[in-house]
Each structure stands twice: as C-alpha cells, then as structure tokens.
N, C-alpha and C positions, 0 to 999 in steps of 0.2 A: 739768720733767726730761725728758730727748727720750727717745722709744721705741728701745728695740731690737728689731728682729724673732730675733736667732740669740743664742743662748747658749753659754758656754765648755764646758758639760759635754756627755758624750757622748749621740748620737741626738737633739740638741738640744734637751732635758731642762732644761728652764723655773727647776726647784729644784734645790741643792744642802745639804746636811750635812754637817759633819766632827765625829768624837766626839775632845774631846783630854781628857787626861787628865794633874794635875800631881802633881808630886814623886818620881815613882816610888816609890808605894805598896806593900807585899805584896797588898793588895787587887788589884789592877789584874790584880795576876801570876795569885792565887786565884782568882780570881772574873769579872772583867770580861774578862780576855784568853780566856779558854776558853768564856763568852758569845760574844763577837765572833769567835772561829773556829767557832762552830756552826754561826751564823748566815753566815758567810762574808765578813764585815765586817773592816774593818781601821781602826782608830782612831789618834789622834796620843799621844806618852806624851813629856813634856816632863819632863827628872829631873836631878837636880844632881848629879854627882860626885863630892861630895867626900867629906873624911875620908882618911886614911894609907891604910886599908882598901878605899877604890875599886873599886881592880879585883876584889876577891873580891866584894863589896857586890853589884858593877854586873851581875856576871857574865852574871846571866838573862839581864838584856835584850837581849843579841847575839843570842840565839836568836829573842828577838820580832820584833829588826829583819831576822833572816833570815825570817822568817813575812810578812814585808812589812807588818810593822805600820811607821809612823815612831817611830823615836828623837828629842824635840825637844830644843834647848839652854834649862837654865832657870836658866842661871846658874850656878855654880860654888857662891857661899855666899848664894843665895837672900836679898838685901838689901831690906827693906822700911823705910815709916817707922818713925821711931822712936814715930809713936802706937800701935803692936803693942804696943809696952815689952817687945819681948825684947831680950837680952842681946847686946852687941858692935856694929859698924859701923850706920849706919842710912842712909839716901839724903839726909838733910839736909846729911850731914857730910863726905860722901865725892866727888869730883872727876868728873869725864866721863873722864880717865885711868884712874882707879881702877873705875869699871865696866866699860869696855873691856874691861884687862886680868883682869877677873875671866871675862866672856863666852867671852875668847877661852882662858885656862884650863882653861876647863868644855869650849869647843871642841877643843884639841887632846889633852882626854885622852876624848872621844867619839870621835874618829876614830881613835885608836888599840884602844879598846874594841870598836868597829863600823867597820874598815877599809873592810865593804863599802859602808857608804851615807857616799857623800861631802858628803850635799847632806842638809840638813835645817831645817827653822824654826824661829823663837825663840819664848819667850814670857816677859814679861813677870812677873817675881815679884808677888805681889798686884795684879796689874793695873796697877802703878804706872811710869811711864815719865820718872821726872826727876830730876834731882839737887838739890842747894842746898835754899834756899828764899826766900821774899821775892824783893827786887829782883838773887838772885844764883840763881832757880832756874834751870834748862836743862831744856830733853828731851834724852833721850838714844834719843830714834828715829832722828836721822839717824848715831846710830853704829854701831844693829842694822842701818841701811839699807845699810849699807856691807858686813856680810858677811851676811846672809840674805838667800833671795828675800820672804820675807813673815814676819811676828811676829802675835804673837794678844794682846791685850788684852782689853776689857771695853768692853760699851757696848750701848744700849736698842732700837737698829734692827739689823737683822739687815744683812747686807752687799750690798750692792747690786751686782755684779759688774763695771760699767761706771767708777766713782766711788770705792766701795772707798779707803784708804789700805792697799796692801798689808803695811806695818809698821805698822800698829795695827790689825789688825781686831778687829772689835768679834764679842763672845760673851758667851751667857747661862750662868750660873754654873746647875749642878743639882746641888741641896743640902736638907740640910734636910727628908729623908724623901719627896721630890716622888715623886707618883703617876707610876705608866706613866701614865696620861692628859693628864699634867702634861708629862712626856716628850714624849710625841707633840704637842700644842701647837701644841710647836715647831716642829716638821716642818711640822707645818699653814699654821704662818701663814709661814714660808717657801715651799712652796706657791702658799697664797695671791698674794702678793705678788712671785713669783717670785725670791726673794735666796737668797741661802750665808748658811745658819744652823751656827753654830757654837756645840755646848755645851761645857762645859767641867764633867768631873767630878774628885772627887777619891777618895774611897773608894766603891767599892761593895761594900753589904756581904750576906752571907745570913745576915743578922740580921732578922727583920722589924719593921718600923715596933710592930708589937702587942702585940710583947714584949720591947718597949726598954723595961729596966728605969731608973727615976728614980734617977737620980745615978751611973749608970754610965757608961764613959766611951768614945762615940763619935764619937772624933776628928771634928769639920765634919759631924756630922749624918748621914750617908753617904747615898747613895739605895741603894734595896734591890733587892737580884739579881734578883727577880720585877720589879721598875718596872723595870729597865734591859734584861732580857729582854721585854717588852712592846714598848718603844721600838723592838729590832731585829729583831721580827717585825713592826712596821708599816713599815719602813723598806724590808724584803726582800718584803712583800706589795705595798710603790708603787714599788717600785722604775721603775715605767714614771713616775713624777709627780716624783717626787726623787731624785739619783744622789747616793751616799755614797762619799765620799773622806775620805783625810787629808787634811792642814792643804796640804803639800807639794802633795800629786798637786792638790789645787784650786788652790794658785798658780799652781802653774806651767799651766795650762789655763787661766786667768785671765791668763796674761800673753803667752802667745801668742794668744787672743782679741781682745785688748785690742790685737794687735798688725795684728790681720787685719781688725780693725774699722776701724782708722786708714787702713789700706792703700785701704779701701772707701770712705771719707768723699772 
C-alpha cells in the first residue's frame, strides 16, 4: 500500500473520527446532542422523514442542523431485508427506481425542513446496499454516488483516507452496553493506524448498564450516557492525535485531499 506523508485533516492530524448516529432517535435529542455540545463536538444524525406528521416530528432537528450538527439522509421508509420480518416493502423486492425515488423523497423534504444545509451524506439503512437478489441482485451505491458526496455503511477496517470508497464507508456499530473504554478503542486504533474511524450509534441512554432491568425493553442495547461521555472527553483531551468531524466536513476534506494529492503525484 504506498505511504502518504500529508493527511486531509487539519494541522496534518494523522487520525480522524466521526460520531453518526441513526433514525433520529429522542435519545440523540435527550442525551447524546447536549453531551456532544458540552464537549464541543459535533456528530452526523441520519433520520427518515417520514409519516403525514413529518414536519412536526422532524421539527427539532433544524435547530441541530443550525448547531452545526449534520442532518444525514436515511432514506424515506428505511428499507431493509426481508430477513428483519418486519412488515411491508423489503430490498429483495423492490427496483433501483423504487429506492431512488424513495432517497430522493426523504431528500427534498430535508431540504425543505433544513433550507440551510444544502449538502449532506447518506447512509445506508441496516448497512445494506442492494436491491433484488440472486442472479438479479444490484447495488445501489452508484445511485447514492449520484447525489451525495459520501454514504456510510459497515465494515471491519477503519477507512483508509487515500482508498476509502467514498459511498461505502465502512463504520463500527456501538451497541450493546459497550464501555467508554470500549469506545475509546476505537479512537486508538484509528490512531494507531492512522485511518477515519467512524462509529455509528443508535440510542444513548442515562439508563446504566447495572440497572438494566431483565425483560425490559431497551431498544439495540443502547450505550450509556457515562460510556459515551468518556469517549468525548478522550477525543477533546487528543484532540492534538485525532481530529473529529462529521461524516460531511471528513468527505469533503477527503476529497479535496485526494485531490491535492493527485495534483503532486
């Protein structure tokens, strides 16, 4: 793999992180967005718009995207397979038309919900990026490729910033009660290895791991306000070893990079 000496992030800052966060949760609003403005962080929030109800639903979130958090697009009706066995459309069944026009739905009523931020990244419902199946499956990255600068998936290596697939990048799911130390990790071994590490959460809750009661019902596990607070005071004590962005502000510093680098070669 050939070295690079310079990096996309700023003061040439070896590591990068972005915190996204899917469905647009109350959580997020509760808990993790009044964490991440403590701390002085800004995180990616990827949320589906739908329902009759939208605009009242969605309402908060213009004020986050005024906070300079990112608003991401996560699809309109959040289509997975049908091995979930929930109720209605699944990606086996449905067309490259038919997610398109779903994408670009969820798109033009974000931009009318948050006028001010015209630019924003996708992500991938369940990590899942294709349609059909068998010898009729497709991806449907090169239709996110068409109006986003970058989309966020799933995947075991942290993102390389030179290589990267800008519409798939790959991020570690934090679920499941994961420690702040479990948290931090991450940061480390992005760090280490100098890549854009992307996690990706879904609730955070200030419930703690100790008194999660058995058989109660904690939507995906959550990670807890204390673990997620841990995380972005490690994150603002290195800030000289790893620079935090959303999903957005690291593409796009990733592809003028990428483009400075070209220029050099």
């Amino acid at each position: 793999m050939e070295q690079i000496d310079t990096y996309p992030w700023p003061d040439n800052i070896k590591a990068a992180i972005s915190l996204s966060f899917d469905d647009g949760r109350p959580s997020q609003l509760n808990v993790a967005i009044p964490i991440l403005d403590e701390y002085g962080l800004k995180g990616t929030f990827y949320i589906k718009p739908g329902g009759d109800d939208w605009k009242t639903v969605y309402t908060p979130w213009r004020e986050v995207a005024q906070n300079q958090h990112e608003i991401g697009n996560h699809t309109l009706s959040h289509i997975c397979s049908r091995n979930f066995g929930w109720s209605g459309r699944a990606l086996e069944t449905i067309s490259l038309d038919y997610i398109e026009s779903d994408i670009l739905e969820a798109e033009g009523r974000l931009r009318e919900l948050i006028p001010e931020q015209t630019e924003r990244t996708f992500c991938y419902p369940c990590y899942q990026n294709y349609v059909g199946e068998g010898l009729k499956r497709q991806s449907y990255v090169p239709i996110v490729a068409k109006h986003f600068p970058a989309a966020r998936g799933m995947g075991e290596a942290a993102n390389h910033p030179l290589y990267t697939d800008l519409h798939y990048l790959t991020s570690w799911t934090a679920a499941g009660w994961m420690s702040g130390d479990a948290l931090i990790g991450f940061a480390e071994d992005a760090i280490k290895k100098d890549r854009w590490c992307i996690i990706t959460f879904h609730d955070v809750s200030e419930v703690k791991p100790d008194t999660w009661l058995p058989g109660a019902s904690y939507h995906g596990a959550p990670v807890a306000a204390e673990s997620f607070r841990k995380l972005c005071k490690f994150l603002v004590e290195n800030k000289d070893k790893i620079w935090t962005g959303t999903v957005l502000e690291s593409a796009e510093k990733t592809i003028e990079w990428r483009k400075s680098f070209a220029d050099q070669r």
